[in-house]
N, C-alpha and C positions, 0 to 999 in steps of 0.2 A: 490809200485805202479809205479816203472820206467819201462817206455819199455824196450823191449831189442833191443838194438844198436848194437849189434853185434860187425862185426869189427871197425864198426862207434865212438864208445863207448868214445874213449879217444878224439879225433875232436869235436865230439858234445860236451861234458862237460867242455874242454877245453876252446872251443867258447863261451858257457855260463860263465863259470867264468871270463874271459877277458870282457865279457860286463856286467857283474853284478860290477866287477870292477872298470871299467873305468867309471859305469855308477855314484859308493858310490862315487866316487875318486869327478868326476865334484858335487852332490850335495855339499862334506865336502870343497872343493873351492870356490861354491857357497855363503855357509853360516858364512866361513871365510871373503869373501871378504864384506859381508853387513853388519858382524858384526865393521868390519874396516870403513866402509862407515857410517855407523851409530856413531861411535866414533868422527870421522873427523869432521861430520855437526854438532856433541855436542860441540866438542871445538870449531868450529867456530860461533856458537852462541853463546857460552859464558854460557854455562849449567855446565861446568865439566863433570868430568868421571861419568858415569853413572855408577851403580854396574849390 
C-alpha cells in the first residue's frame, strides 16, 4: 500500500525515519525525565522510593 516514490524513494523514507526517531527519542527523554522528577519530590517529601 506504499506509493511509489520513484527516485524520491530513499529522501522520503529516510526523512520519515529521522522523524519517527527523533520524535520516540524526545518522548523516551520525556518519560525519563518525570519519572526522575517524580522520584525527587518523593524524597523530598519524605515518602521514599516508590516501586
Amino acid at each position: 500500500m506504499m506509493p511509489e516514490l520513484g527516485r524520491y524513494a530513499f529522501t522520503v523514507l529516510a526523512a520519515w525515519g529521522v522523524t519517527f526517531g527523533l520524535t520516540g527519542g524526545l518522548v523516551a527523554l520525556s518519560l525519563w525525565q518525570a519519572a526522575r522528577a517524580r522520584r525527587a519530590l518523593s524524597r523530598r517529601e519524605g515518602g521514599g522510593p516508590r516501586p
